[in-house]
C-alpha positions in Angstrom: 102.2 -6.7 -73.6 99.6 -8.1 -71.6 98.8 -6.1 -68.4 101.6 -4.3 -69.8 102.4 -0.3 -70.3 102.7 0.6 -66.8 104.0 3.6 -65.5 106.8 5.2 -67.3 107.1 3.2 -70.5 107.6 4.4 -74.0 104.6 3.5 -76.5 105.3 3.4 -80.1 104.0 6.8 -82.5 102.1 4.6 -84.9 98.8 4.2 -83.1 95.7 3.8 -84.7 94.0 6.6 -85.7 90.9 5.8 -87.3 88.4 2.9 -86.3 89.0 1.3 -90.2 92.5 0.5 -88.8 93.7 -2.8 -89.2 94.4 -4.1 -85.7 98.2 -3.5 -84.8 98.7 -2.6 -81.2 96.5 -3.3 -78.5 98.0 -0.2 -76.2 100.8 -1.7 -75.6 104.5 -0.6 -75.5 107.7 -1.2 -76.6 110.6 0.2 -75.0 114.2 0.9 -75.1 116.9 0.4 -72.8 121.0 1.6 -73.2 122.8 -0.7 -75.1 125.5 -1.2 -72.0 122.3 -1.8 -69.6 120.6 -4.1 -72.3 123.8 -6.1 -72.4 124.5 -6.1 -69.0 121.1 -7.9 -68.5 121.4 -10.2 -71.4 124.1 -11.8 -69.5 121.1 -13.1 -67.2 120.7 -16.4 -69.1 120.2 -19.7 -67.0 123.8 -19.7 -65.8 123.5 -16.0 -64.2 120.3 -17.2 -62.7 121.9 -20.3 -61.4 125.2 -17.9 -59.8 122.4 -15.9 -58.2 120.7 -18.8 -56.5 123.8 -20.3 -55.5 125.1 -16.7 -54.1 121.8 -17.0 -52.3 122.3 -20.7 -50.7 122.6 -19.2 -47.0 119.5 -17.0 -47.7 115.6 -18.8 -46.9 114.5 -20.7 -49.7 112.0 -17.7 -50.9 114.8 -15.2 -50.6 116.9 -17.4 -53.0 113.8 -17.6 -55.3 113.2 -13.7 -55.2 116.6 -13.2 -56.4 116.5 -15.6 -59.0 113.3 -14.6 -60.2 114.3 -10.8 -60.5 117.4 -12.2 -62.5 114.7 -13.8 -65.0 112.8 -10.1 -64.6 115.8 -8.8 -65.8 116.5 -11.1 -68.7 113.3 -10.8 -70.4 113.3 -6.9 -70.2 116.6 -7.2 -71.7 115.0 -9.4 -74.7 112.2 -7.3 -74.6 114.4 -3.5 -74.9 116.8 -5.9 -77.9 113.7 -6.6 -79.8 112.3 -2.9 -79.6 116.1 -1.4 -80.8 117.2 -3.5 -83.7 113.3 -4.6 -85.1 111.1 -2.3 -84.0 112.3 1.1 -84.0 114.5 0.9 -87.2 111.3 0.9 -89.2 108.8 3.4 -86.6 109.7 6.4 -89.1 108.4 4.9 -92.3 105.7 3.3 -91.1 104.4 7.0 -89.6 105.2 8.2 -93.1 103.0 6.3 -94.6 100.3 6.2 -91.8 100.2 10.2 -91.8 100.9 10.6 -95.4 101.7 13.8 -96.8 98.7 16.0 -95.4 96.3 13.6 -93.6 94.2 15.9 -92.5 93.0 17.0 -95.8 92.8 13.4 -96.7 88.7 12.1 -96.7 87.4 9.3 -94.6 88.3 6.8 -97.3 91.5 8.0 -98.0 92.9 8.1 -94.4 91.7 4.2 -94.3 93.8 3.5 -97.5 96.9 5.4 -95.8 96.2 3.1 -92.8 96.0 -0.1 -94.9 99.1 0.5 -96.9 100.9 1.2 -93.6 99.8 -2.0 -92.0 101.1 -3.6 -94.9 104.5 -2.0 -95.0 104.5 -2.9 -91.0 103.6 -7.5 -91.9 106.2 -6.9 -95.1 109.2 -5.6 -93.2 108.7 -7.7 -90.0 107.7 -4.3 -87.6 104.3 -6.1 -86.9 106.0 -9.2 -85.9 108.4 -8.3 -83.6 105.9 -5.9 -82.2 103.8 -9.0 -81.6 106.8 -11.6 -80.3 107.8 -8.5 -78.0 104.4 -8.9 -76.4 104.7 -12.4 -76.1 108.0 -12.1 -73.7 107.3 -8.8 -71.7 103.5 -11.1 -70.9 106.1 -13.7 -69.6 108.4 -11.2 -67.8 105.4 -9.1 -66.2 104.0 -13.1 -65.1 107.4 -13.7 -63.1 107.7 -10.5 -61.7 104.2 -10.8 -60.3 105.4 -14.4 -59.0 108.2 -12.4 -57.3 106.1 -9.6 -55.9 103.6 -11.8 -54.3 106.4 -12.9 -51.8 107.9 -11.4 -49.2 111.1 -10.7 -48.4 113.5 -11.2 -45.1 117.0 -10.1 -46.2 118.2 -6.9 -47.9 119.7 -8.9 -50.8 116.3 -10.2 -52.2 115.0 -6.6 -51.1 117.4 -5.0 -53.8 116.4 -7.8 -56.3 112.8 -6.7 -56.0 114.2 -3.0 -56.3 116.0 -3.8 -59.6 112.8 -5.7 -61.1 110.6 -2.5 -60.1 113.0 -0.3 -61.5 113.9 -2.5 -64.6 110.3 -3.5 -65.6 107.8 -0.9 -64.2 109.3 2.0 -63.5 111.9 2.5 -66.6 113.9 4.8 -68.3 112.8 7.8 -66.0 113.8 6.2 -62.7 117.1 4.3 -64.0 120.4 5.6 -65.1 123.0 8.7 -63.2 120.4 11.5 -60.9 121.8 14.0 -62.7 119.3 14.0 -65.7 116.1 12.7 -63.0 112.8 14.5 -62.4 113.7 15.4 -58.4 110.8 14.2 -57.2 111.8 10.4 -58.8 115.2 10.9 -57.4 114.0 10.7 -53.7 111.6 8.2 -54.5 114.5 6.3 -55.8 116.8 6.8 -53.3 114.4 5.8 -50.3 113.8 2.5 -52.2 117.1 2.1 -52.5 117.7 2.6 -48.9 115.2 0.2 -47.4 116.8 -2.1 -49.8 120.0 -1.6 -48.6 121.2 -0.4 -52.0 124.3 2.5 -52.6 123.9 5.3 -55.3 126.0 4.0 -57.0 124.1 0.5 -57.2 120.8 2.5 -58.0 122.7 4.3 -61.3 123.9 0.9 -62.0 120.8 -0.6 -62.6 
């Protein structure tokens, strides 16, 4: 998605393998977030945004805007994570099937490319390549607000932690989010020192 794959995030299996590959993905990624997370940040439709700019009002203006725009971060990604689970992912293992057949690799030059065709077929008759392609299309907008939101600065810790949770939400993913229990240590620190400069609990950090 445009600009998109950074850091931590999960990239489908069915890349392209040989150069007679139809053209499918374009390095991009496709993630997946849990469905209480992805539902809590579905709820960040143009109301939610509105509460968060009114929660704001006694904030400066750009504060206010930070926040709201990290709301909108948060919205797409939700999209985004909804798209991957119910249109993406439900149709990944077939369309590898196909791709790898049953022993590729004693497969000729020719044969690979028909396995490849057929898969890219399966992938425009059963939607895959679709979504995959509308998924692009809102992470590009989400990654084009978030860099709206980075490119200001920030001078209370409210609109901090918004910028924390867009970081967390839409570059750093599944790896840095969730309980510590299951985190890499060195992420865990990281974490926590973000979420201390933003003036952000542990429990607000798990939360996100």
């Amino acid at each position: 998605m445009s600009g998109s794959y950074h850091g931590e995030r999960k990239q489908s299996t069915a890349h392209r393998s040989n150069t007679n590959a139809e053209p499918h993905r374009s390095g991009k990624r496709y993630r997946f977030a849990h469905s209480s997370r992805r539902l809590f940040l579905a709820a960040g439709t143009a109301a939610a945004v509105f509460a968060t700019v009114k929660r704001a009002a006694a904030t400066p203006s750009d504060d206010a805007l930070i926040i709201a725009l990290s709301a909108e971060v948060l919205r797409l990604n939700a999209i985004v994570d909804d798209i991957a689970e119910t249109r993406i992912e439900p149709f990944e293992d077939e369309f590898k099937k196909i791709m790898l057949g049953d022993n590729r690799m004693l497969l000729n030059r020719d044969e690979q490319a028909e396995l490849v065709k057929q898969a890219f077929a399966f992938s425009r008759e059963c939607g895959h390549e679709a979504a995959i392609e509308e998924q692009d299309g809102v992470w590009g907008q989400a990654d084009t607000v978030f860099k709206r939101m980075m490119a200001m600065t920030c001078t209370t810790q409210p609109a901090r932690a918004a910028k924390v949770r867009a970081l967390l939400v839409h570059v750093m993913h599944a790896g840095w989010r969730g309980p510590t229990g299951p985190m890499d240590w060195h992420r865990e620190q990281a974490r926590a020192l973000l979420g201390e400069f933003a003036g952000m609990s542990a429990e607000d950090l798990a939360n996100v």
